[in-house]
Every structure is written in C-alpha cells, then in structure tokens.
C-alpha positions as CSV (number, residue, x, y, z in Angstrom):
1,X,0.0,0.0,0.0
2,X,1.4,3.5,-1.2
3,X,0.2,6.7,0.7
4,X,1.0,10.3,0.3
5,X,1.9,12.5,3.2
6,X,1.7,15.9,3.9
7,X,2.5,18.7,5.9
8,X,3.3,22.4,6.0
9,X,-0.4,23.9,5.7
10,X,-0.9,26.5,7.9
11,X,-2.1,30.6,8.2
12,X,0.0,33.3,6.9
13,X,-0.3,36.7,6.2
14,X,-1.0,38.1,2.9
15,X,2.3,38.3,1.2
16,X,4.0,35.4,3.7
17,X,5.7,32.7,3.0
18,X,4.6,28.1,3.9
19,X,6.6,25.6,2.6
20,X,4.5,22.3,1.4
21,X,5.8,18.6,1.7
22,X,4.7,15.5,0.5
23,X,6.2,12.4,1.2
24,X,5.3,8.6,0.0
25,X,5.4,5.7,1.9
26,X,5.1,2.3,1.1
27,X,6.0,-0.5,-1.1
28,X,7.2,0.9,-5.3
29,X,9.4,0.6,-7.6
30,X,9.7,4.4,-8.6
31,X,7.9,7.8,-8.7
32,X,7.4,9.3,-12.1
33,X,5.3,13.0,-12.1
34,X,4.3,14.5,-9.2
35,X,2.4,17.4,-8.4
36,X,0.4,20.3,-6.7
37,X,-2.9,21.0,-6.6
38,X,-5.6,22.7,-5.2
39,X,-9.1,23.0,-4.1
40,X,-11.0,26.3,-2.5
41,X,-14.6,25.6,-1.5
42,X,-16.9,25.9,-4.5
43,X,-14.1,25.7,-7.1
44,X,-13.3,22.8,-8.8
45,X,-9.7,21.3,-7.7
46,X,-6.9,22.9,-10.3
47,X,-3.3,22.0,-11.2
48,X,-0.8,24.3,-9.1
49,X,2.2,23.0,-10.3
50,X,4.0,19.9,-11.5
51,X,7.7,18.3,-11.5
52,X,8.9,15.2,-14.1
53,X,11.3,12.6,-13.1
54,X,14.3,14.7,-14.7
55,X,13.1,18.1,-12.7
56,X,11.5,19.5,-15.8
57,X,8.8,22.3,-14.0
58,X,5.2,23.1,-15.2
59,X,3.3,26.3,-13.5
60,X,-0.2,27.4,-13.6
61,X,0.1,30.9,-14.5
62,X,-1.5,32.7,-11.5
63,X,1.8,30.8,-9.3
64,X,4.3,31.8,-11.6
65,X,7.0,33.6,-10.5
66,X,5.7,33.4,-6.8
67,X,5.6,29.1,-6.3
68,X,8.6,26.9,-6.6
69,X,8.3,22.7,-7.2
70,X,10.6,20.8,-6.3
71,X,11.6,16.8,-5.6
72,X,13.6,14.7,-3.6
73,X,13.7,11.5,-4.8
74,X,16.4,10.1,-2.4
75,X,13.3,10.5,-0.1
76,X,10.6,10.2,-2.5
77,X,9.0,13.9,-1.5
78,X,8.0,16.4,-3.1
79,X,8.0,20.3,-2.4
80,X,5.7,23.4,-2.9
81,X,7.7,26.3,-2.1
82,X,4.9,29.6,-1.7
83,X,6.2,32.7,-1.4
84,X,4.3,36.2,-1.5
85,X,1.0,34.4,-0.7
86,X,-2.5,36.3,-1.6
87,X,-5.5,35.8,0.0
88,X,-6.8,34.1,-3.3
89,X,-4.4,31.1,-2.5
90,X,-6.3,30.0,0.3
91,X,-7.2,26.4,-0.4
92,X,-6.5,22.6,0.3
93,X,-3.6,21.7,-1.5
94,X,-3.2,18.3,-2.4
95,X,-0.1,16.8,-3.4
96,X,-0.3,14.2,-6.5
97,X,2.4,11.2,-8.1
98,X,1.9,8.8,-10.4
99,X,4.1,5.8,-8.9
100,X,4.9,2.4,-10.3
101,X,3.8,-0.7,-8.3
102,X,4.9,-4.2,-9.0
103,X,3.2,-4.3,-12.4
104,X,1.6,-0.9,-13.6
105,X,1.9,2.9,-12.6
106,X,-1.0,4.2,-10.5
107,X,-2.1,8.1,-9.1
108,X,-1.9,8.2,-5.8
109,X,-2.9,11.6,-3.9
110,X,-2.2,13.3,-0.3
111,X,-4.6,13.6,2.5
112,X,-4.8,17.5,1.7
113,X,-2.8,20.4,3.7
114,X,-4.6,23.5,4.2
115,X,-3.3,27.1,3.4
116,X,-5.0,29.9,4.7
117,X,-4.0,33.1,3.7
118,X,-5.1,36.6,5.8
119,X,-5.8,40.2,4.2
C-alpha cells in the first residue's frame, strides 16, 4: 500500500511565505510525475504545479514567479515552495504522483494540507 503525506499547511499573512511537503510511503518501484494542486470551496480542484522525473517544471500561471516545485527523490518527497501568498491562495492543497507498483503505474494523492492566507 502507497500513501502520500503531507505537511506544512498553515495561516499566513497576505504576502507570507509556507513551505508544502509531501512524502510517499510504502512499497514501489519508482515515482514518475508529481504534483500540486488545489481546491477552495466551491471551485473545482486545479493544477498548481508539476515536477517530471528529470526536474522539468510546469506552472499554472496565477503561481508563476511566486511558487517553486521541487523533488527529492532520495526521499521520494516532493516540495511546494509559496512565497508572497494572496488571499486568493487559500485552499486545500493536495499533493499528487503517479508511482509504479509491482506491475503498472498508478495516481496516488495526499490527504490534503490547508493554506489559509489573511488580508
């Protein structure tokens, strides 16, 4: 059984700073993409960002420039750095890898941290 961890939620001032982990646990042969996203109540859940295997970055536009992805794979985590946080990033933020099990890759998702962010 794989499972996702995370930490790091919390509440921070507008233009503050949180630092999200995810780590996975469990039983795999390897971890191909992972990723961020997020959820705010009444919106569906959108990609934040997202890291490959060889550390090539993906951002959704409204976290560019302000959020930084990055991965560990020595301890199969993954990282959401959030600097200069608006109110408008308050949400659940769910981390996201696609890891390969004994015979297939599956997408296995975090229990959710939440960020909230005060004007």
């Amino acid at each position: 059984q794989v499972h996702l961890v995370e930490s790091g939620g919390g509440l921070v001032e507008a233009g503050g700073s949180l630092r999200l982990s995810c780590t996975a646990s469990g039983e795999f042969i390897t971890i191909d993409n992972m990723a961020w996203y997020r959820q705010s109540p009444g919106k569906q859940r959108e990609s934040v960002a997202s890291i490959t295997p060889s550390g090539k970055t993906d951002y959704a536009e409204f976290v560019e420039g302000r959020f930084t992805i990055s991965r560990d794979d020595d301890k199969f985590a993954v990282y959401l750095q959030m600097n200069n946080l608006r109110p408008e990033d308050a949400a659940v933020y769910y981390c996201h890898a696609r890891i390969l099990g004994d015979f297939h890759f599956s997408d296995y998702w975090g229990q959710g941290a939440r960020v909230t962010v005060s004007s």
